[in-house]
C-alpha positions as CSV (number, residue, x, y, z in Angstrom):
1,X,18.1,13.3,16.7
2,X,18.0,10.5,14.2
3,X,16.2,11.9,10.8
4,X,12.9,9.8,9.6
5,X,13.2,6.4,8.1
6,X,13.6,5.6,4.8
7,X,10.7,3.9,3.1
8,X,10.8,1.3,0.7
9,X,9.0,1.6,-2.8
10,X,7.4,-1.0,-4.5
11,X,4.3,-1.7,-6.9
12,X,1.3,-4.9,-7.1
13,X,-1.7,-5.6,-7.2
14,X,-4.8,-5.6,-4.8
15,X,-6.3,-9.3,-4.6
16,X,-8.6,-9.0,-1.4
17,X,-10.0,-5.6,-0.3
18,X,-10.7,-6.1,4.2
19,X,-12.1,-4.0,6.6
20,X,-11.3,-0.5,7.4
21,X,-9.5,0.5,4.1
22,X,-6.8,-2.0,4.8
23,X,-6.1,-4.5,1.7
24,X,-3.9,-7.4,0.6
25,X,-1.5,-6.4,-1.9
26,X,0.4,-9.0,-3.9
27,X,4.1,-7.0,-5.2
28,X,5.6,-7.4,-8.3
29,X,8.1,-9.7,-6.6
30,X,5.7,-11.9,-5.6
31,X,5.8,-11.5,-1.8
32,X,2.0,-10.7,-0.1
33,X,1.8,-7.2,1.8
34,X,-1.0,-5.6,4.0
35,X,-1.6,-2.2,2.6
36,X,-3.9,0.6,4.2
37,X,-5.0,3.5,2.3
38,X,-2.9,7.1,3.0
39,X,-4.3,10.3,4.5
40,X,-4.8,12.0,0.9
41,X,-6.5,8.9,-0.6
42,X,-9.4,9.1,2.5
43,X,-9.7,13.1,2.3
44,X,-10.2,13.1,-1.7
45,X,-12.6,9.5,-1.1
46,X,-9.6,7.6,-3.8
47,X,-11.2,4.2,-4.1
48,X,-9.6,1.3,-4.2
49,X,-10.8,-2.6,-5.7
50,X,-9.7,-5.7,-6.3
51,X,-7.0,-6.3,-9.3
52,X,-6.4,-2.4,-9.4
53,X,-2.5,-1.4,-9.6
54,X,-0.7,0.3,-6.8
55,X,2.0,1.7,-5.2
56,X,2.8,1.1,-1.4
57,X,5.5,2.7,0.6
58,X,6.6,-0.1,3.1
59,X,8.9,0.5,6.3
60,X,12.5,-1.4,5.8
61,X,11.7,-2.5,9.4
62,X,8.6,-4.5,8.4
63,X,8.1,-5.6,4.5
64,X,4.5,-7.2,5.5
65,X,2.7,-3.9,6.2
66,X,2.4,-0.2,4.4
67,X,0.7,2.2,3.1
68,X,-0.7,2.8,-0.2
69,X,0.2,6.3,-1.7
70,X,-1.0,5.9,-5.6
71,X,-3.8,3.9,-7.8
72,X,-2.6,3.3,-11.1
73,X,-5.3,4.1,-13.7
């Protein structure tokens, strides 16, 4: 069996929050992500707005979509 993939790390900033907890994300490298909130951010209600800081785990397989694990204060 082949062990879970390896996520990719980076950090940016919200510029457009959308539907359903998902958001555009804008990285520090300047590429454009679509980020959806994690598991933990919904159970403890975490909010999220435009021109916060975050970080967002993204799948080596597909750089355009991930999840956002952390809100920087």
């Amino acid at each position: 069996m082949a062990g879970k993939e390896e996520k990719v790390e980076f950090e940016g900033e919200v510029v457009e929050a959308l539907s359903n907890g998902k958001y555009r994300v804008v990285l520090d490298n300047g590429h454009e992500a679509l980020g959806y909130t994690a598991g933990k951010m919904r159970r403890y209600r975490i909010r999220i707005l435009p021109g916060d800081r975050v970080q967002i785990e993204l799948s080596s397989y597909d750089l355009t979509r991930g999840r956002i694990v952390y809100r920087h204060r």
